[in-house]
C-alpha positions, 0 to 999 in steps of 0.5 A, a space after each residue: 501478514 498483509 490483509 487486503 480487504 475485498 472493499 479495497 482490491 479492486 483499487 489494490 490491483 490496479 497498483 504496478 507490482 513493485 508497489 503490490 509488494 513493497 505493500 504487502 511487505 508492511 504487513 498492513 490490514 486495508 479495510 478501507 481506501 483510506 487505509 490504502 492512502 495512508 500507506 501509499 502516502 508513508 511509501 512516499 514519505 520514505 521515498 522523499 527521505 531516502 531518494 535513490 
């Protein structure tokens, strides 16, 4: 289950739903922004390996 720390929501909620979830469905722990970034930056690899 997917921890978002309350240093990070505010960041967090600014983000569109789809990307909320796809997230939240990694069942990550963000405590920090650089947590948030590391995530963001491995949906992004995958997106660059997988294009639709």
């Amino acid at each position: 289950m997917s921890h978002v720390a309350p240093a990070v929501r505010d960041k967090f909620e600014t983000l569109p739903v789809e990307l909320k979830n796809a997230i939240l469905e990694r069942d990550v722990v963000l405590n920090t922004i650089y947590d948030l970034m590391r995530v963001l930056e491995q949906i992004v690899a995958e997106g660059e390996e997988n294009p639709s």
